[in-house]
N, C-alpha and C positions, 0 to 999 in steps of 0.2 A: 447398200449405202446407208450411215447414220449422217445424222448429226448433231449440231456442236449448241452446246446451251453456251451463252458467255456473260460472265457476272460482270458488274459494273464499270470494275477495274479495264484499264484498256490496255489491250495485250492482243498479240496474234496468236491464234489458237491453231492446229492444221492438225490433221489426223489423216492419214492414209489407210485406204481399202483395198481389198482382195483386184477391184476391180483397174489397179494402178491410176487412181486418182486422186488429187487433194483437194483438200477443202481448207479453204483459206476465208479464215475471218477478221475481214480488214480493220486496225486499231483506228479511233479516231471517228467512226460513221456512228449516223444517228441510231444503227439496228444495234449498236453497242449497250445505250440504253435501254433498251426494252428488252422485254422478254419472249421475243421472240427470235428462232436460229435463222442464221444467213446458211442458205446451201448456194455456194458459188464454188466453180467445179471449177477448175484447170488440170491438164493433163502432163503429169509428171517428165515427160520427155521434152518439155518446151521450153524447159531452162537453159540457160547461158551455161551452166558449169559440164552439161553434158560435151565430150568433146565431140567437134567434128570429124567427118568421113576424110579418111586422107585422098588429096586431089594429086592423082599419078601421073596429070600432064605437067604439071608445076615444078612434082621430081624428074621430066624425062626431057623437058626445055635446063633442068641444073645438071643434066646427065650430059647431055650435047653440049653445054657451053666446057666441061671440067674434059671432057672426050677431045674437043677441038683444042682444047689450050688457050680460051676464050674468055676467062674468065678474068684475066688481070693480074694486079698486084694482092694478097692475100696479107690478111692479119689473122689473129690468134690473141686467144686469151688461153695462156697456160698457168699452172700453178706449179711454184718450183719454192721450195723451203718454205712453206706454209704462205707464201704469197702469193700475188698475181698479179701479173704481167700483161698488157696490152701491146704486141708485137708484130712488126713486118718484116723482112729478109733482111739483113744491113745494121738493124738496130743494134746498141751495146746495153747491156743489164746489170746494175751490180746488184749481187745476192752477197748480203752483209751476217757474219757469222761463220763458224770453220765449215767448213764444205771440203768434203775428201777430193774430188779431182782434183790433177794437176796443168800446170803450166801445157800448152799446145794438144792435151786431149778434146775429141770430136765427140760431143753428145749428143742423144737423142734424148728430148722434151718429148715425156707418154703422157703427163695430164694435160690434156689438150680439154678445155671447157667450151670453146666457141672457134670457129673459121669461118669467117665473112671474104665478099669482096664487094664488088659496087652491085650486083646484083641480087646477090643471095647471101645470108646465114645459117650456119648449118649451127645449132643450140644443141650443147649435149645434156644427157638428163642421168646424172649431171658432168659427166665428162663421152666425150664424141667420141664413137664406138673405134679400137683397137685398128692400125689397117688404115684406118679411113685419109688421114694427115702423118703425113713425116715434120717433125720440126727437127732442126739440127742445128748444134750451134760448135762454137770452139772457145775453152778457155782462154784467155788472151792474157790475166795479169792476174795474181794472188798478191794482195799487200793488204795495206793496213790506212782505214782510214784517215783522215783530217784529226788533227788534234780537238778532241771536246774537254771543255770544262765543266768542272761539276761542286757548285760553291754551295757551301752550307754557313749557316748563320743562326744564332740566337740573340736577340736584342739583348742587350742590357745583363748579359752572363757573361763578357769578356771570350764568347766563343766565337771562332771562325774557322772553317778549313776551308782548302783550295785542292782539289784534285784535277792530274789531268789524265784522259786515255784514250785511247785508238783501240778499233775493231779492226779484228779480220772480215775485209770483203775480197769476193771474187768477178771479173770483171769478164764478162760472156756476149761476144760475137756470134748476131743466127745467123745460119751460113744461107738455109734455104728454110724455105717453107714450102708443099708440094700436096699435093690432094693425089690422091690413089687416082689410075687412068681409068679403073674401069666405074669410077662413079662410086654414085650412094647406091647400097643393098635397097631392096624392099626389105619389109619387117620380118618377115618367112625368114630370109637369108643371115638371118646376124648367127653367129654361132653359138652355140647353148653355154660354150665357158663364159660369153659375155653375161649372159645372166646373173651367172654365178659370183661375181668377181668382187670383191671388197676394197674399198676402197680408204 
């Protein structure tokens, strides 16, 4: 182990060892002025940013509630034409802009980000592995929005224009939302395309 000379300036200094230890020299104390080193040791594993051990009863009480059908009413945060949606079974959405499906076609929503219910969050990183949630919905109406205005103006140049226009939106009925029966994998079990997948 060394240690840290620290000049006047106040600064935290930390240097790491063979030995997985750091030394931390606190800004602000009186050993800052003097010349002599502070060795104050902490041990690199103590930090908050380390993650936690995953706790497998936590997943096997969310395994039994999704096995019995126990779970409730479900939402979802999906991303569908670069947005995102906060959704339950029942809800209508309209995705504004040309969108290829037609009138009474049945879709599956795949960017699924999050599925809650009153007990549990399943948070995907960053979308919830493949399999896991079915969302589905049905087109119900392709039209054209409300009339917008769109006024321009130049003071005192005799200029004005007045524009009016309407988007294509599409208007989408979720039929269900469902969680997979046999529960969430362990980490062992995701499949190795999920790895791989670009999103």
């Amino acid at each position: 182990m060394f240690s840290l000379r620290l000049p006047l300036i106040s600064r935290i200094a930390t240097a790491f060892s063979s030995a997985s230890k750091v030394r931390i020299a606190p800004a602000f104390s009186p050993a800052c002025f003097s010349n002599k080193s502070i060795n104050t040791t902490v041990s690199r594993f103590t930090s908050s940013l380390v993650s936690p051990q995953l706790d497998t009863s936590i997943l096997q009480k969310v395994n039994q509630q999704i096995e019995s059908s126990s779970e409730g009413r479900l939402f979802v945060v999906v991303q569908l034409c670069g947005k995102q949606f906060k959704i339950t079974s029942g809800d209508i959405i309209i995705v504004e802009g040309y969108w290829p499906p037609n009138n009474g076609e049945i879709i599956r929503l795949d960017k699924v980000l999050l599925v809650g219910s009153k007990d549990f969050s399943l948070i995907g990183r960053p979308l919830v592995p493949q399999g896991l949630v079915d969302v589905q919905g049905t087109i119900i109406e392709k039209s054209l929005s409300h009339t917008r205005t769109h006024f321009k103006k130049k003071r005192r140049k005799q200029y004005m224009r007045i524009n009016f226009y309407r988007t294509q939106q599409t208007m989408i009925r979720i039929n269900s939302i469902e969680l997979n029966s046999h529960g969430i994998p362990e980490k062992d079990e995701f499949p190795d395309e999920f790895e791989n997948r670009f999103f």
